[in-house]
Backbone as JSON, one array per atom type, in Angstrom:
{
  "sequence": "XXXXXXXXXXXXXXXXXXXXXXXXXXXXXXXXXXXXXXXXXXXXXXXXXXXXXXXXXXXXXXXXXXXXXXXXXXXXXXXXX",
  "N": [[-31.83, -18.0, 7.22], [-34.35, -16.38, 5.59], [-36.66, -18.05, 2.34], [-36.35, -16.3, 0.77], [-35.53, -12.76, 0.77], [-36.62, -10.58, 2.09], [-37.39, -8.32, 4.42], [-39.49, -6.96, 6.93], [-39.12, -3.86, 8.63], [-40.27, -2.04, 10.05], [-43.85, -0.96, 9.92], [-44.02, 0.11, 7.65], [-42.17, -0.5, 6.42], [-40.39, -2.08, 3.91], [-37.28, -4.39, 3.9], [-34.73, -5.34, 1.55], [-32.56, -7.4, 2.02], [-30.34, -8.68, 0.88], [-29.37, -6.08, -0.1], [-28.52, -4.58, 2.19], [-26.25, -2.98, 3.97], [-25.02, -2.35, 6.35], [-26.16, -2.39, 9.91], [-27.36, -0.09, 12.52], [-27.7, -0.68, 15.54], [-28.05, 1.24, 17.87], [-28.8, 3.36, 16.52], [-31.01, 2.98, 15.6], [-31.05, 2.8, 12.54], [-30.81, 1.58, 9.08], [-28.39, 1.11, 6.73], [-28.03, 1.05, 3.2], [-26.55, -0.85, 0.62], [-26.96, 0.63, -1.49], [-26.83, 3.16, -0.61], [-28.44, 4.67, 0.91], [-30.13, 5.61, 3.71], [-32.44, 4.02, 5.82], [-34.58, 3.54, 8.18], [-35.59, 2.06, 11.17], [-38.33, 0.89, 13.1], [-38.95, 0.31, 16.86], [-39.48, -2.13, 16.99], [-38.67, -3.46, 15.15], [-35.83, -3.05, 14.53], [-35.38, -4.32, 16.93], [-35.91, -7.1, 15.94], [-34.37, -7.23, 13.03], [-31.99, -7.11, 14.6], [-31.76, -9.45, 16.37], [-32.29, -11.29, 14.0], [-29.73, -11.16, 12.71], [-28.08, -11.43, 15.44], [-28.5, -13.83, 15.36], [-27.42, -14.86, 12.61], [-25.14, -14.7, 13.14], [-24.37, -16.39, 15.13], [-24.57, -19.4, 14.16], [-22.49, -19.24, 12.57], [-19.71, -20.95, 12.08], [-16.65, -22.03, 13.18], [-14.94, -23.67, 11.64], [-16.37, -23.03, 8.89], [-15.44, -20.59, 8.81], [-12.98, -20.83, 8.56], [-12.87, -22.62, 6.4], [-13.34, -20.34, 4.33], [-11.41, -18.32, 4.35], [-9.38, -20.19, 3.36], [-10.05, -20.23, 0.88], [-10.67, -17.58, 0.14], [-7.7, -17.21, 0.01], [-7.07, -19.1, -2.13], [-7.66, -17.56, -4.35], [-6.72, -14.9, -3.82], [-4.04, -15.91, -4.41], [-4.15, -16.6, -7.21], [-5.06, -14.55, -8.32], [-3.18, -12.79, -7.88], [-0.99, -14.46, -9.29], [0.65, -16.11, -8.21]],
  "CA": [[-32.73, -17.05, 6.63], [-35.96, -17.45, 4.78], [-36.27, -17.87, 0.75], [-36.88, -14.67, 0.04], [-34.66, -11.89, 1.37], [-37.14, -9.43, 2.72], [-37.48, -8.35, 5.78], [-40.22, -6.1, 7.18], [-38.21, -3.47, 9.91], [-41.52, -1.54, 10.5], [-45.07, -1.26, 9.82], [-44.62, 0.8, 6.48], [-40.49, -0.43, 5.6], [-39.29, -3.59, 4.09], [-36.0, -3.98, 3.22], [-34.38, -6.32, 0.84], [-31.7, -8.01, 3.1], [-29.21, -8.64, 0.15], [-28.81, -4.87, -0.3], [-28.46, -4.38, 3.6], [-25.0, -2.89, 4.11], [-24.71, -2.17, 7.92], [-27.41, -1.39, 10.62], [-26.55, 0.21, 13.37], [-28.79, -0.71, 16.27], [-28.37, 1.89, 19.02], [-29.41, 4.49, 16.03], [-31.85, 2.36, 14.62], [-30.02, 2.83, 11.2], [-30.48, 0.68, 8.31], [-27.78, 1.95, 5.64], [-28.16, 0.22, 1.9], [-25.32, -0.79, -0.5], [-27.32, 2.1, -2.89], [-25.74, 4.58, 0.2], [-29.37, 5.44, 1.32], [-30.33, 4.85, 4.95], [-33.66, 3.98, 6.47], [-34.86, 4.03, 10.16], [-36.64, 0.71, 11.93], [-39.47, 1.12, 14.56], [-38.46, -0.55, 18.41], [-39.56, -3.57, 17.3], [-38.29, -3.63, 13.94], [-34.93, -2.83, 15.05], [-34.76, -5.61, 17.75], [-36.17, -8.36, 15.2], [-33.41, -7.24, 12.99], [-30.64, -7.32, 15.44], [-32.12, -10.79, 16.41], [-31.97, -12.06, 12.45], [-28.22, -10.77, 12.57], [-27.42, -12.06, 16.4], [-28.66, -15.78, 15.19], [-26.94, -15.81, 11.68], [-23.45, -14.87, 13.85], [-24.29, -17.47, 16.21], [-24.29, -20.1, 13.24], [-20.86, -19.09, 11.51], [-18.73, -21.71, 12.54], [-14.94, -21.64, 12.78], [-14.99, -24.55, 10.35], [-16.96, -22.1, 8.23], [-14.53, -19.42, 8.66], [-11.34, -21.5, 8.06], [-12.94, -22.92, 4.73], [-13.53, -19.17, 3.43], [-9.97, -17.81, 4.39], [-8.64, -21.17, 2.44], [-10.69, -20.18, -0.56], [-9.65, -16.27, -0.21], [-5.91, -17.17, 0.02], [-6.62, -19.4, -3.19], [-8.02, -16.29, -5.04], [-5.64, -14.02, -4.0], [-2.68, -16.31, -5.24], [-4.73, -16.61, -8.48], [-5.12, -12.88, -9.21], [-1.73, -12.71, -8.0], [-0.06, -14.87, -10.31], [1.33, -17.13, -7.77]],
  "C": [[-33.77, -17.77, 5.79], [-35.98, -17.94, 3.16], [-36.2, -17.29, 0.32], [-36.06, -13.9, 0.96], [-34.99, -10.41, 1.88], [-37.58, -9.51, 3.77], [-38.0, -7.06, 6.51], [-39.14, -5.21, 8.72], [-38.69, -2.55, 10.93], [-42.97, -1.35, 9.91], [-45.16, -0.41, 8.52], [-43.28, 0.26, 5.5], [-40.58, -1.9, 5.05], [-38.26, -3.16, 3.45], [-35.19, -5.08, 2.77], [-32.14, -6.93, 1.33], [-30.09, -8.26, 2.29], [-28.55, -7.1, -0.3], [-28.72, -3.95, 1.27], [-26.83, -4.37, 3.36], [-24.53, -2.77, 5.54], [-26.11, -1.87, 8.85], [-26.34, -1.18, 12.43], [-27.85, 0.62, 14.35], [-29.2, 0.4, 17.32], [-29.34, 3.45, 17.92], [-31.24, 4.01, 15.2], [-32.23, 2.71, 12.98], [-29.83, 1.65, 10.16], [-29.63, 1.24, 7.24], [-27.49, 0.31, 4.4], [-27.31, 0.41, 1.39], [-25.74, 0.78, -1.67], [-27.12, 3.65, -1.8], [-27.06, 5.05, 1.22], [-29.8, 4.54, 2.57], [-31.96, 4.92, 5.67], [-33.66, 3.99, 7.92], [-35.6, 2.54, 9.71], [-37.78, 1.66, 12.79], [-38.52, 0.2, 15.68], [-38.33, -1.58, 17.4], [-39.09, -3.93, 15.82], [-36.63, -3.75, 13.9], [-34.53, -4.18, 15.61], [-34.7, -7.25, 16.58], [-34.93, -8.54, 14.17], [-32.14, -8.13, 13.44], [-30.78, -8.68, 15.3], [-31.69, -11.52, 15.12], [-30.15, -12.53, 12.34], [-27.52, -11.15, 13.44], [-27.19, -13.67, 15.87], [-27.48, -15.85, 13.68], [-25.1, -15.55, 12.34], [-23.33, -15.73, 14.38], [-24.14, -19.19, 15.3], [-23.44, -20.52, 12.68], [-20.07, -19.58, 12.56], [-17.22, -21.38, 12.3], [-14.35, -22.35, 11.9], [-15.37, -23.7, 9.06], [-15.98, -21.41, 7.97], [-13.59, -19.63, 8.37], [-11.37, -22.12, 6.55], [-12.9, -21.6, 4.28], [-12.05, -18.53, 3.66], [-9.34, -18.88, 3.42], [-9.27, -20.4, 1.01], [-10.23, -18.53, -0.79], [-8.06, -16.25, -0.72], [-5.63, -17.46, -1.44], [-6.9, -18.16, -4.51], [-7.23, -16.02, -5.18], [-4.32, -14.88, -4.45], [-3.31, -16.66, -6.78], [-4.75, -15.29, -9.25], [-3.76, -12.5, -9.23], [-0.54, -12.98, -8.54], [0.79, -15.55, -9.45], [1.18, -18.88, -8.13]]
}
C-alpha cells in the first residue's frame, strides 16, 4: 500500500482504508468500522478488489506463522500462563 491510506472508490468517494471493515464486491459494498456503508462505481469496486487481491497475494505463510506465534504469546500473557 501507499503512505497514505486513502483510496478513491469513485469519482465523488474516498475512503480511508484503515477504517475499511469489509467490502463486499458482488454488492459493491464498502462497510466502515463506524458501521456506515458506502457504494463504489464499476471501476472503483474492481480497483479495490485488486488493492485487496494483491495485499492477499503478499501474506506469506512465514508471515502467518510469525503472527499466530505472537497471538499464542499474548494469549498466555493475558492468561496468566
Amino acid at each position: 500500500m501507499e503512505d497514505h491510506p486513502f483510496f478513491p472508490i469513485s469519482n465523488s468517494e474516498v475512503v480511508n482504508l484503515d477504517f475499511v471493515d469489509s467490502y463486499q464486491h458482488r454488492e459493491r459494498t464498502v462497510r466502515l468500522t463506524t458501521g456506515e456503508t458506502v457504494y463504489t462505481s464499476r471501476w472503483g469496486g474492481r480497483r479495490l478488489k485488486e488493492l485487496f487481491d494483491n495485499q492477499v497475494e503478499r501474506t506469506t505463510p512465514a508471515n502467518a506463522n510469525a503472527l499466530r506465534r505472537l497471538i499464542k504469546q499474548l494469549l498466555r500473557r493475558l492468561l496468566g500462563e
